[in-house]
C-alpha positions as a Python dict, from the first residue, in 0.01 Angstrom:
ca = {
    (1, 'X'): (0, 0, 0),
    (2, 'X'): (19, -149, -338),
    (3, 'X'): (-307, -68, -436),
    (4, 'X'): (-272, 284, -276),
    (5, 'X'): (67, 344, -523),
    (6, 'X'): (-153, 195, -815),
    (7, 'X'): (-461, 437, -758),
    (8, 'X'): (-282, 743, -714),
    (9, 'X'): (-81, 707, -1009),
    (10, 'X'): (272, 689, -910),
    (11, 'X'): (291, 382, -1140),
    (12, 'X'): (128, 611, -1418),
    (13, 'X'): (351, 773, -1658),
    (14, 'X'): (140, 1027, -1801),
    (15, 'X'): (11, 1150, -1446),
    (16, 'X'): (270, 1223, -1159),
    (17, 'X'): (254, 1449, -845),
    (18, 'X'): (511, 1704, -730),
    (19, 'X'): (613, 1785, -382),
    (20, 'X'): (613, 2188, -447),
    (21, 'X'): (219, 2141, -545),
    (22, 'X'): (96, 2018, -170),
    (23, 'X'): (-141, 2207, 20),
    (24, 'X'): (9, 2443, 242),
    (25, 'X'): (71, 2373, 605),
    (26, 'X'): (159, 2613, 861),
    (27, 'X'): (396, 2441, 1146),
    (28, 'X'): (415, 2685, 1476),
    (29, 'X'): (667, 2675, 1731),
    (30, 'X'): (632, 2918, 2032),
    (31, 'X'): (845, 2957, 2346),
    (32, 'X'): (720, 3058, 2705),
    (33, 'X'): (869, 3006, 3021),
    (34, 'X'): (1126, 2777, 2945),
    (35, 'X'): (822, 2576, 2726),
    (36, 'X'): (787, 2466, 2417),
    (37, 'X'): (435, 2454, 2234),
    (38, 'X'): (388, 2297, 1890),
    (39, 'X'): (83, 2335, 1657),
    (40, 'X'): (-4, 2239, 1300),
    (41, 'X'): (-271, 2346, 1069),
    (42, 'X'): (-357, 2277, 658),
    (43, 'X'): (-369, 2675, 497),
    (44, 'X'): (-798, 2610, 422),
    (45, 'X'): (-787, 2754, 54),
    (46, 'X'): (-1067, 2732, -146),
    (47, 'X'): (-942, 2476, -334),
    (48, 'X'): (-845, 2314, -27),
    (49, 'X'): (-1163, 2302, 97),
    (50, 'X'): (-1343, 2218, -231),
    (51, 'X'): (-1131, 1879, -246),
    (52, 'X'): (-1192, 1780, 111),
    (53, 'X'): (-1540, 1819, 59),
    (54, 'X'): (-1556, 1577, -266),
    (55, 'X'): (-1298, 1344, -111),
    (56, 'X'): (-1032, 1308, -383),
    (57, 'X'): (-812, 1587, -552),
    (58, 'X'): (-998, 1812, -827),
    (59, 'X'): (-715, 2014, -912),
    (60, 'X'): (-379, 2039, -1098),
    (61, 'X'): (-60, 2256, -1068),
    (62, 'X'): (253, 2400, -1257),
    (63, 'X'): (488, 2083, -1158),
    (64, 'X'): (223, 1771, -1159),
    (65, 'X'): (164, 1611, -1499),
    (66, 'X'): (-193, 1495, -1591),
    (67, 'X'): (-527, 1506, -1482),
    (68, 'X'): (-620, 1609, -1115),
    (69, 'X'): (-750, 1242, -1032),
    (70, 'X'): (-523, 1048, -1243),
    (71, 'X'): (-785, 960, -1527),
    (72, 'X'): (-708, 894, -1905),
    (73, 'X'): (-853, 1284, -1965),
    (74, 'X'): (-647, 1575, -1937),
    (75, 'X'): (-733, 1871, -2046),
    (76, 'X'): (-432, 2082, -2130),
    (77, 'X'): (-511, 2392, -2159),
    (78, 'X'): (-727, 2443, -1858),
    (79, 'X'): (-527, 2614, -1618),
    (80, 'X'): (-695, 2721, -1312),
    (81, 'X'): (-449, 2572, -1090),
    (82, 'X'): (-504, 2573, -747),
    (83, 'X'): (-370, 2838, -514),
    (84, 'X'): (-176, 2610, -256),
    (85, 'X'): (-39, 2870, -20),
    (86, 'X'): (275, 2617, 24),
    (87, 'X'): (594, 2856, 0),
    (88, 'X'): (649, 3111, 227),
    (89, 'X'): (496, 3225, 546),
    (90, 'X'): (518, 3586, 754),
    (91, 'X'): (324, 3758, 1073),
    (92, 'X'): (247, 4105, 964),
    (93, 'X'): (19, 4408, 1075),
    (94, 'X'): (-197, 4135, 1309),
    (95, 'X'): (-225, 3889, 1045),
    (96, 'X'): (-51, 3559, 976),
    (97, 'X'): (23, 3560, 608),
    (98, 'X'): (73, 3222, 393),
    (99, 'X'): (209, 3284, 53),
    (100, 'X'): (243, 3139, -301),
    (101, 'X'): (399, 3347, -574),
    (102, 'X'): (96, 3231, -835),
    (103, 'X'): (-166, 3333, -630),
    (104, 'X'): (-299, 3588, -372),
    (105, 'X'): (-172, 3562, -18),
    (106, 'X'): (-411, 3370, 211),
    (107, 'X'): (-468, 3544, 589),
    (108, 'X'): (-480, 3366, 915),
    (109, 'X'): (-536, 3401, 1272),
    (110, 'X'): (-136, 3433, 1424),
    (111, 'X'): (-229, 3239, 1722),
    (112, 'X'): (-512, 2951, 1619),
    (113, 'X'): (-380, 2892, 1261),
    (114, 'X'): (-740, 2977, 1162),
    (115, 'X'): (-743, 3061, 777),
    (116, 'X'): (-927, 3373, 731),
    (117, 'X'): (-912, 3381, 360),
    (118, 'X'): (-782, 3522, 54),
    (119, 'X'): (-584, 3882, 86),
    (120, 'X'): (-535, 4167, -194),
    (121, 'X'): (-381, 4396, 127),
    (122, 'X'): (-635, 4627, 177),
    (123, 'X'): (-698, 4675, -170),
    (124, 'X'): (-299, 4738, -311),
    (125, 'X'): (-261, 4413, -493),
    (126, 'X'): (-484, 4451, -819),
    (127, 'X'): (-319, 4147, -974),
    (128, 'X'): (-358, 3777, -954),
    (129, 'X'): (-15, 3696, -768),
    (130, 'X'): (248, 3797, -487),
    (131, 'X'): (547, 3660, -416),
    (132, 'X'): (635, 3411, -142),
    (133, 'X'): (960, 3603, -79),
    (134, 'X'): (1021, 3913, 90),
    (135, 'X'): (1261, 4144, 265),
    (136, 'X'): (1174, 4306, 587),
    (137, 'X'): (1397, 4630, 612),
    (138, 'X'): (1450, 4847, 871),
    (139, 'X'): (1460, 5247, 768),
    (140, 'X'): (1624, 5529, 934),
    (141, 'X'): (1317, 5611, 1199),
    (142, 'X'): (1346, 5310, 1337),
    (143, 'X'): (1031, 5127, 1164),
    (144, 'X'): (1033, 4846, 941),
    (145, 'X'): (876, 4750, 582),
    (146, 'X'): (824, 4467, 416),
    (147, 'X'): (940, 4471, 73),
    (148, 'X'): (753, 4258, -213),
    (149, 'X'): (678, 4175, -595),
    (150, 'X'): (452, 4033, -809),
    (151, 'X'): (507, 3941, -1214),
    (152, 'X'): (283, 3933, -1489),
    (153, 'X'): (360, 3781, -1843),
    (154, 'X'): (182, 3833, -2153),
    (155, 'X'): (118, 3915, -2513),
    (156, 'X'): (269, 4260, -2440),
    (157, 'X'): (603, 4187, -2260),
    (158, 'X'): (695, 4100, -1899),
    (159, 'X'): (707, 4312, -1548),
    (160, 'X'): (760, 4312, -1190),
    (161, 'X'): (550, 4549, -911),
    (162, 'X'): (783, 4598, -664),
    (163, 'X'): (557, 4700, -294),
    (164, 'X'): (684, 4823, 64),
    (165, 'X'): (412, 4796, 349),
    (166, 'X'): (447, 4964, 678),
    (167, 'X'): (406, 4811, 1012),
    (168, 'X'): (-18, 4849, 1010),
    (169, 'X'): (-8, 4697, 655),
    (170, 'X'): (-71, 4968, 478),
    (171, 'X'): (63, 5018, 130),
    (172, 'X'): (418, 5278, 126),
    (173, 'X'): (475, 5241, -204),
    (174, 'X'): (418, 5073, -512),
    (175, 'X'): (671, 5049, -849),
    (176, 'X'): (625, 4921, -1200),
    (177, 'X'): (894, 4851, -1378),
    (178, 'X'): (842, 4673, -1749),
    (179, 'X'): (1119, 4428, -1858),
    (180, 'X'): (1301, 4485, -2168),
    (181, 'X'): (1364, 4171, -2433),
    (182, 'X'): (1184, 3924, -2162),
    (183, 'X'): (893, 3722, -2310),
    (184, 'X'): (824, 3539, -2011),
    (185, 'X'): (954, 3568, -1656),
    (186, 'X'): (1014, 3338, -1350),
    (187, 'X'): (1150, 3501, -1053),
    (188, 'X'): (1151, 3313, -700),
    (189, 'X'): (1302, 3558, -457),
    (190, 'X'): (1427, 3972, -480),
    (191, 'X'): (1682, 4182, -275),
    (192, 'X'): (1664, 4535, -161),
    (193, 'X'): (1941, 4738, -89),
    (194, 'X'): (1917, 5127, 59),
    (195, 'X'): (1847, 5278, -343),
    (196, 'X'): (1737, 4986, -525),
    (197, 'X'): (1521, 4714, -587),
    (198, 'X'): (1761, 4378, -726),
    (199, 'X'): (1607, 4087, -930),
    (200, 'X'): (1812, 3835, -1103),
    (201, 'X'): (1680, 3710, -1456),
    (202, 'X'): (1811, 3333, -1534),
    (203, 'X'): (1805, 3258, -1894),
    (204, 'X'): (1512, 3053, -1885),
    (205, 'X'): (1283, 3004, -2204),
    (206, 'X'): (966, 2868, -2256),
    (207, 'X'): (996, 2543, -2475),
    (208, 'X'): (657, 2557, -2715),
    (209, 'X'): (792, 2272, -2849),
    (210, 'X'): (793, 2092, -2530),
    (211, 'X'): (429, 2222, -2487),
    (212, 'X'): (299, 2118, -2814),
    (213, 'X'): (486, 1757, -2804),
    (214, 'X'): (500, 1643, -2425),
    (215, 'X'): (247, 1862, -2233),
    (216, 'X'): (-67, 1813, -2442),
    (217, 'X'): (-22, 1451, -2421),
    (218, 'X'): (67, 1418, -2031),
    (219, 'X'): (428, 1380, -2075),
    (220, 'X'): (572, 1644, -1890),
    (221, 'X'): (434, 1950, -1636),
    (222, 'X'): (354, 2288, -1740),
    (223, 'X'): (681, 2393, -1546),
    (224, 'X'): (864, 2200, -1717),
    (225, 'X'): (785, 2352, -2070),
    (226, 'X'): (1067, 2601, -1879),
    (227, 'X'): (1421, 2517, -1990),
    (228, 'X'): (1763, 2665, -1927),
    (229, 'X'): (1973, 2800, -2213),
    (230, 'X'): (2298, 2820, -2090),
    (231, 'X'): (2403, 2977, -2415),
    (232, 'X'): (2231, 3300, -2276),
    (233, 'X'): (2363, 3518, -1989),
    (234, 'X'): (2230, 3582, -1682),
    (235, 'X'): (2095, 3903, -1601),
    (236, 'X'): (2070, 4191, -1336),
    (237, 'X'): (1823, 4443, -1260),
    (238, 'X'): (1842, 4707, -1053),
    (239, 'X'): (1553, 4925, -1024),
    (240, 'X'): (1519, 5262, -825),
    (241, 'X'): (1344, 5265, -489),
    (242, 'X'): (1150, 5585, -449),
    (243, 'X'): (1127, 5811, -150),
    (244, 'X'): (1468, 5752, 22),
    (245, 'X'): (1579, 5946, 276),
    (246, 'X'): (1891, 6093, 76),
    (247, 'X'): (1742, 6192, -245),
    (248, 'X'): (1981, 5988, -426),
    (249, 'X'): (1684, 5787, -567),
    (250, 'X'): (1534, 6096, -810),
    (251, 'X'): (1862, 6057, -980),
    (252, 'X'): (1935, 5674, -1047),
    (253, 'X'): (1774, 5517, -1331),
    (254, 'X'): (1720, 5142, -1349),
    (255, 'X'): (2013, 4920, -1450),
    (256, 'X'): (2033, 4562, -1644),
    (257, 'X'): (2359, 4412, -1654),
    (258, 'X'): (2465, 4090, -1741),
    (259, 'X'): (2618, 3831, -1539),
    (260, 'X'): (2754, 3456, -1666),
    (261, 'X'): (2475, 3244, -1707),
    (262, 'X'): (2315, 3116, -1378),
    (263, 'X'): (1996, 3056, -1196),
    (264, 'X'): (1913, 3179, -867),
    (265, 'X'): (1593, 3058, -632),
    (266, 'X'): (1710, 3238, -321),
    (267, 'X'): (1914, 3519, -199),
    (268, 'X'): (2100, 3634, 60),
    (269, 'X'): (2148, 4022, 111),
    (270, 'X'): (2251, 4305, -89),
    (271, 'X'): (2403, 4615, 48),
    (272, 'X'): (2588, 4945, -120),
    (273, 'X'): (2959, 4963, 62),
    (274, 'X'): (3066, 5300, 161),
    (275, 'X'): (3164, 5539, -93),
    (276, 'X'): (3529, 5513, -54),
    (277, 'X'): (3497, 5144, -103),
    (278, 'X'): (3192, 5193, -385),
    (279, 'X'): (3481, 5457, -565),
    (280, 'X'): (3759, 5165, -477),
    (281, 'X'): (3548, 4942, -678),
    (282, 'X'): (3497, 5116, -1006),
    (283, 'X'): (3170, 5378, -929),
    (284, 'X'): (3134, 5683, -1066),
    (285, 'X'): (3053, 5963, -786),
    (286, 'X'): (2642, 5884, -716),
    (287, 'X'): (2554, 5612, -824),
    (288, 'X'): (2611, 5337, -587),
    (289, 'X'): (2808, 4981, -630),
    (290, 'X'): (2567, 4712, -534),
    (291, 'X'): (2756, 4381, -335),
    (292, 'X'): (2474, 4079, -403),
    (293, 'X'): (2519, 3793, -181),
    (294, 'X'): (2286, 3508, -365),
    (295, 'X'): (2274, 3120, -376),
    (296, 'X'): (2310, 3081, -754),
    (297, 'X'): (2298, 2718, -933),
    (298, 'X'): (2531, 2597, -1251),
    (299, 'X'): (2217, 2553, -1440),
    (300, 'X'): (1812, 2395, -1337),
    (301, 'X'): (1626, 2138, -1475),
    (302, 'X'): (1237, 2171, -1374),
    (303, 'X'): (1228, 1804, -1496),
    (304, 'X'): (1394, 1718, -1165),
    (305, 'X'): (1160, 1571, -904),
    (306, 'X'): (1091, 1280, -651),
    (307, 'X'): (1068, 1043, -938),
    (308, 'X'): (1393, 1112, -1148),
    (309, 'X'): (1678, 1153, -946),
    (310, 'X'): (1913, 943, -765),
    (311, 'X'): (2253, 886, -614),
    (312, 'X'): (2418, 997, -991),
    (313, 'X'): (2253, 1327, -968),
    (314, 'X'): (2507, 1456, -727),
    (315, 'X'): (2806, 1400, -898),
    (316, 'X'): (2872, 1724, -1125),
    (317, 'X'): (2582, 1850, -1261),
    (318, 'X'): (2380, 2139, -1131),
    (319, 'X'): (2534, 2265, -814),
    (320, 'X'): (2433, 2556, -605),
    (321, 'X'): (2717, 2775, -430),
    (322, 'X'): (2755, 3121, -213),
    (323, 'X'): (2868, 3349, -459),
    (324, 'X'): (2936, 3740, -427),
    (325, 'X'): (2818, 3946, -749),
    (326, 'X'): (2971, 4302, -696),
    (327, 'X'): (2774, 4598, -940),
    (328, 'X'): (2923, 4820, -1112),
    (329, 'X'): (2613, 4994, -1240),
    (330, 'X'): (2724, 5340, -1390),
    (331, 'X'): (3051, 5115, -1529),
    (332, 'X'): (2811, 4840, -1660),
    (333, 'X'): (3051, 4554, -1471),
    (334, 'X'): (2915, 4263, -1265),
    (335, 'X'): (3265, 4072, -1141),
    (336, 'X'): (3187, 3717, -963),
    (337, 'X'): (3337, 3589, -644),
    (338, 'X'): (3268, 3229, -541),
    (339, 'X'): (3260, 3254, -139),
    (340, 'X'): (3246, 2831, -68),
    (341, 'X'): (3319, 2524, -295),
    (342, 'X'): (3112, 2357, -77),
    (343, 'X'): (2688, 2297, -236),
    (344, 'X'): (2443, 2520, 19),
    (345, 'X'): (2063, 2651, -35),
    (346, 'X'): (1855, 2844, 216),
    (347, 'X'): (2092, 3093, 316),
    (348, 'X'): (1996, 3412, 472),
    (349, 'X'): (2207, 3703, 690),
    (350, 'X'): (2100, 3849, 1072),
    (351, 'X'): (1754, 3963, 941),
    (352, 'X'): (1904, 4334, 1147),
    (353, 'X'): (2158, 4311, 842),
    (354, 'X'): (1892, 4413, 541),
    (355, 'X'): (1983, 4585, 301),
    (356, 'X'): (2264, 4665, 476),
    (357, 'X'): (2681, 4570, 512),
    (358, 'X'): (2635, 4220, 671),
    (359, 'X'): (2931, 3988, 718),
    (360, 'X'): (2718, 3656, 864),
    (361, 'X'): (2579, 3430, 632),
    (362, 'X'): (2359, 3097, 755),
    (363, 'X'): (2254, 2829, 592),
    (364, 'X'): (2185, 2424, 478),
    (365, 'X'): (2489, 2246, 304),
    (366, 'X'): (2597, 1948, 224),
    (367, 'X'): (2836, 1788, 392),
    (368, 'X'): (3118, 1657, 101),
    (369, 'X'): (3269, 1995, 3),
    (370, 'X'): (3428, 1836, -291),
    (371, 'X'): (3497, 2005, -676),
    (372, 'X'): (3317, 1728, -834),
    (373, 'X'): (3119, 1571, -573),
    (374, 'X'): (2803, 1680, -338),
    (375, 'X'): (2517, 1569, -169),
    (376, 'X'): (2203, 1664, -8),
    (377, 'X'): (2110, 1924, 282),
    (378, 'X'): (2298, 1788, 583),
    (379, 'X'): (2439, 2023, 792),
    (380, 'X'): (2382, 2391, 899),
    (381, 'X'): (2698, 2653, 805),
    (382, 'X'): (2788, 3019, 927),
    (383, 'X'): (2961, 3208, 669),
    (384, 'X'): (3155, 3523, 782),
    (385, 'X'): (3244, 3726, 550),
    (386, 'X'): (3499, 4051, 522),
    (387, 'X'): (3194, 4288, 385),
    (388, 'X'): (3481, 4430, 189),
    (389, 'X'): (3562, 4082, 3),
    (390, 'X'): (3565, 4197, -354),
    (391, 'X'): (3575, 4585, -335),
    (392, 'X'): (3942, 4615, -513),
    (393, 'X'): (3943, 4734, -869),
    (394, 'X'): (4002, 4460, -1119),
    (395, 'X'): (4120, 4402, -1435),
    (396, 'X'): (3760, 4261, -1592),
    (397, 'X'): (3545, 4050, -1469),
    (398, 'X'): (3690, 3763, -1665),
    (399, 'X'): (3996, 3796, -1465),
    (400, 'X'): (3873, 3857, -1126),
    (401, 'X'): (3625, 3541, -1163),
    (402, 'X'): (3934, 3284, -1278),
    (403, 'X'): (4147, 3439, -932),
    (404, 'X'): (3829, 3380, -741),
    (405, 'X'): (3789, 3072, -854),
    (406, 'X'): (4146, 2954, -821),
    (407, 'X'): (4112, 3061, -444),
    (408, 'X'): (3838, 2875, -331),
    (409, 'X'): (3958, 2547, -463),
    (410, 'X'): (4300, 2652, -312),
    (411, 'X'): (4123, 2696, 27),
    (412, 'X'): (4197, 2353, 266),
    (413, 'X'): (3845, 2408, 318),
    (414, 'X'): (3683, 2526, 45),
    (415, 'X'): (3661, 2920, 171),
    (416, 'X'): (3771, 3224, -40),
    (417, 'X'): (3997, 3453, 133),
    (418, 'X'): (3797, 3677, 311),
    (419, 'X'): (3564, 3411, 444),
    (420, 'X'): (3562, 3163, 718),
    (421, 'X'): (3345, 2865, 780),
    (422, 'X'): (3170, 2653, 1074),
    (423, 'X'): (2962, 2365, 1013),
    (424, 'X'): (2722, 2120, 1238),
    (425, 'X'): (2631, 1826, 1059),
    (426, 'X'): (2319, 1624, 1151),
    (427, 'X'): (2442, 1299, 1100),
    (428, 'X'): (2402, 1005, 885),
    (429, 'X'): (2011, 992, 817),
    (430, 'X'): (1946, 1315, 916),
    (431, 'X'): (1781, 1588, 680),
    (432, 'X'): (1766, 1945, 820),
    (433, 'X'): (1567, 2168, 642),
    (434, 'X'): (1603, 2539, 620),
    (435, 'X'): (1788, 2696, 903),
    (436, 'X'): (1591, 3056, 1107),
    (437, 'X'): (1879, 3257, 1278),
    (438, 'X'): (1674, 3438, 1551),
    (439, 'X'): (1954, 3755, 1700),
    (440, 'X'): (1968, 3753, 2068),
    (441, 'X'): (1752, 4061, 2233),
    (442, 'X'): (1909, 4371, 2329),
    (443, 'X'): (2041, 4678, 2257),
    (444, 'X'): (2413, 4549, 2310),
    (445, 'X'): (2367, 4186, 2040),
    (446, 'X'): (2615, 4188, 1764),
    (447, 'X'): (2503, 4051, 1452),
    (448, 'X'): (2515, 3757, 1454),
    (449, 'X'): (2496, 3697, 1781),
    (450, 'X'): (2170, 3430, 1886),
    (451, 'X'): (2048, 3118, 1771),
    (452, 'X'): (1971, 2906, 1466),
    (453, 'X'): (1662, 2726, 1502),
    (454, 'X'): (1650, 2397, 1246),
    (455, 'X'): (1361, 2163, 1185),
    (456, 'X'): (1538, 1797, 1103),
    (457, 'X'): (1402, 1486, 948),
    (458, 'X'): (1533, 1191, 1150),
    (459, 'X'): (1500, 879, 885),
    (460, 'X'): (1604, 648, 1164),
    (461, 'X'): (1302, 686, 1350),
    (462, 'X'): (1094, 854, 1109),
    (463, 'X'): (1001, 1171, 1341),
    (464, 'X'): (1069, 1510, 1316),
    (465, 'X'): (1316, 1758, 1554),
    (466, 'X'): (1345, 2103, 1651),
    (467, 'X'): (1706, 2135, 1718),
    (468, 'X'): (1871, 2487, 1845),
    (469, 'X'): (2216, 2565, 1786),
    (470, 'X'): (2471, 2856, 1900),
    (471, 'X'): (2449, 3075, 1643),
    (472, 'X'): (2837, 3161, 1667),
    (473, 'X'): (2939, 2838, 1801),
    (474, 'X'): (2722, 2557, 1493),
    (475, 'X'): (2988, 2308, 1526),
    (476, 'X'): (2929, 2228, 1865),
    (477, 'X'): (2639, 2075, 1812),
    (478, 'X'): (2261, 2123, 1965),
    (479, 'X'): (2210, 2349, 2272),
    (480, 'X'): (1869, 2177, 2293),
    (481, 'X'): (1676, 1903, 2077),
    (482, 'X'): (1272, 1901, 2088),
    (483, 'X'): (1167, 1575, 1955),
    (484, 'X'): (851, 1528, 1825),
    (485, 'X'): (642, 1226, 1841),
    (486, 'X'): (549, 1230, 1523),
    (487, 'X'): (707, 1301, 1092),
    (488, 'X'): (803, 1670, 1026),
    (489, 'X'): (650, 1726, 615),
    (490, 'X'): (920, 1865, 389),
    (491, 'X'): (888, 2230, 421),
    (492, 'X'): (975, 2533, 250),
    (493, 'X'): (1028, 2877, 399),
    (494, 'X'): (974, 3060, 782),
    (495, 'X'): (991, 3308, 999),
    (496, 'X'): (1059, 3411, 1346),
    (497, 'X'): (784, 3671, 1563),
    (498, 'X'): (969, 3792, 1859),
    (499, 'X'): (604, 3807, 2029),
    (500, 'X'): (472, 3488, 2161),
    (501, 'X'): (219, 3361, 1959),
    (502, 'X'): (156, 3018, 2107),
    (503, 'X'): (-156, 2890, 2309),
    (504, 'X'): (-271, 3051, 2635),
    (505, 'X'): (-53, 2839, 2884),
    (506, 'X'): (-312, 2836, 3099),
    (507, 'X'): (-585, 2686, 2931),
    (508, 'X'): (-574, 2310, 3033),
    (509, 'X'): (-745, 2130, 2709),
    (510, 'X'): (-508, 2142, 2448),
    (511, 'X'): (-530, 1962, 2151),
    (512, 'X'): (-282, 1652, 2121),
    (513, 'X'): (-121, 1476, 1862),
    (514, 'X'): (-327, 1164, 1730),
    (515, 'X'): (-186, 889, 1526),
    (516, 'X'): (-404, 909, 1183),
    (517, 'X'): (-630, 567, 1185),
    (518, 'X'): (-632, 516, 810),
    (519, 'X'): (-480, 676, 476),
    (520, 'X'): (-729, 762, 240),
    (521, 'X'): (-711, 635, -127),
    (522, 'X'): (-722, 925, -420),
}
């Protein structure tokens, strides 16, 4: 194992690996008849393929420093990263979609994990990228969307293509929207709400110092040439949605606000309150207050990784909590609400909830819930939330952020008024990853109302789980645990198919798990 560290260069400080730049893998769980079936397969990208046929890596990415092998040469401005399909996964018009927000969205079978290749959508993407984050909404006939971006940065300014899809995959529509005073752009994740498209813009600059000193000589990634000035604010952007069914859309025009300086990787939900509320909080009479429910962190540091951090990282420092933005748009006001002191990341409302008033919010956390003091993902919380938490006029948003503040770290348990809190914790050695409420069927669930389905890493016995939980009742504990016989990979991002999309139960010869004989050196 020695000479296995040595080779690939972990012991190499001008070439290093990053987690986020592995080769996707698709991980299916399907229930039938009171059965579980599990399946695994690599996302076969070109680049994928290329590798495994020349036996050793030929390829770099945004967060690995160095040369693809780990040799003295490096070319530094080459690059034609690979496309590693690794983020974000969704079944979608009869395809099985694995995403990466640098690169085109790769197809596959929804049943055999077969890759069938690189998508543009029938022809609507004309760019080079997509995003691994979406919204699926559902509109007033009854039929859903999904809702998506790509960005492009260059010479001649920044912008975002905002996309809806219908059920068959076909392109609904399809918005441009250019980016004023940006020179470069990285945005993870996007909300929708009934009028608008909602991105949030960190301040995040690219360092050409960093590029010319540490880059060019293997010292650092190309990612993390990105750096956070928290002397800059934060930013909103709310951009028109065309085509809605009240009209209202013609009329708005897009919004940037500001907002104290954060960053956000993932969201939650956005929703516009009712207009007495919307009025309540400070609108003028059509155009809409926008409530944003997003995970956003202190400040990021891309030079974070595997090989930097340890037990002193989680005192202080960047933190990541539930916080409520509510937009003022025609009053140009953005007033902050903390919802937990505690440090979550994954968090996500009852999918039904969309772009609509939602009041449950799940997610991973840690479990110290301290001011000063937090840890990794280990437990699963439920957030409910009064959907009117923050619709009261306030004095600015200055004010209104120092009493929110004050009343979380009043709260015995770290909630704001307004919000209440369950939370199942894995125990000691026990790493769940990102938690998949899936709403019980039928026309009479609440939101809510269902399950939350968790993958966990057990380091005690170094396999992987698949543990179900009571949606309304985390703290509990497990409803059922299916172990596996074998490690779990860190993962990303999923997403539940209310069709089953397992094997045929009735074919006998399935394929079965095998030990791997031997680990191959790079």
């Amino acid at each position: 194992m020695e000479a296995l560290l040595r080779k690939s260069g972990v012991d190499n400080p001008r070439y290093k690996r990053h987690n986020f730049d592995g080769d996707g893998m698709i991980l299916s769980v399907a229930f039938k008849d009171g059965q579980a079936y599990f399946r695994n397969r690599f996302v076969r990208t070109t680049g994928f393929e290329k590798e495994q046929e020349a036996g050793r890596p030929l390829f770099r990415n945004s967060f690995s420093r160095g040369s693809a092998d780990g040799s003295p040469f490096f070319n530094p401005f080459d690059l034609s990263f690979k496309n590693v399909a690794n983020t974000g996964v969704l079944a979608w018009g009869g395809q099985l979609y694995a995403l990466w927000e640098a690169g085109l969205p790769y197809a596959m079978d929804p049943t055999s994990l077969a890759t069938r290749g690189e998508s543009r959508m029938g022809g609507a993407l004309k760019g080079t990228t997509f995003a691994a984050h979406y919204r699926i909404t559902t509109e007033a006939d009854g039929s859903q969307r999904w809702v998506s971006f790509s960005t492009a940065t260059g010479f001649g300014g920044s912008a975002v293509t905002f996309y809806e899809f219908a059920e068959d995959g076909s392109l609904v529509h399809e918005t441009v929207h250019k980016l004023e005073n940006t020179s470069m752009v990285f945005i993870h994740d996007m909300l929708v709400s009934e009028h608008y498209y909602i991105i949030i813009l960190g301040p995040i600059e690219f360092s050409g110092k960093k590029f010319a000193t540490e880059y060019v000589f293997s010292k650092c990634s190309i990612a993390e040439c990105l750096t956070y000035n928290p002397d800059k604010p934060g930013r909103v952007v709310l951009v028109p949605r065309p085509g809605r069914p009240s009209g209202k859309s013609t009329s708005l025009v897009p919004r940037t606000l500001e907002i104290p300086p954060c960053f956000v990787f993932h969201h939650v939900n956005a929703f516009e309150p009712e207009p007495e509320a919307g009025v309540a909080a400070g609108a003028v009479a059509g155009e809409p207050v926008v409530v944003i429910d997003t995970v956003a962190w202190d400040k990021v540091s891309f030079e974070v990784n595997q090989y930097t951090y340890g037990p002193d990282y989680y005192t202080g420092g960047s933190r990541s909590h539930l916080v409520r933005l509510v937009v003022d748009p025609a009053g140009g006001r953005v007033t902050p609400h903390r919802l937990l002191r505690r440090t979550v990341e994954f968090a996500s409302p009852d999918p039904r909830a969309t772009a609509r008033p939602h009041s449950a919010v799940f997610g991973g956390c840690d479990m110290v819930d301290h001011p000063l003091h937090w840890g990794p993902i280990q437990g699963v919380f439920r957030a409910d939330i009064d959907p009117q938490l923050g619709l009261t006029p306030a004095t600015s948003s200055a004010a209104a952020r120092q009493q929110a503040e004050r009343a979380v770290a009043a709260g015995a348990d770290g909630t704001a008024p307004g919000v209440k809190a369950d939370v199942w914790f894995a125990g000691p050695r026990r790493f769940p990853g990102e938690p998949m409420f899936v709403p019980r069927p039928g026309a009479d669930s609440r939101e809510g109302e269902g399950w939350v389905l968790v993958a966990v890493h057990n380091a005690d016995t170094q396999t992987g789980e698949l543990v179900i939980l009571d949606a309304q009742h985390l703290s509990k504990g497990p409803l059922a645990t299916i172990r596996l016989p074998h490690r779990l990979p860190a993962g990303l991002h999923g997403s539940w198919h209310g069709s089953f999309l397992g094997p045929d139960p009735s074919q006998q010869q399935q394929p079965r798990f095998q030990e791997l004989a031997t680990i191959r050196a790079l």
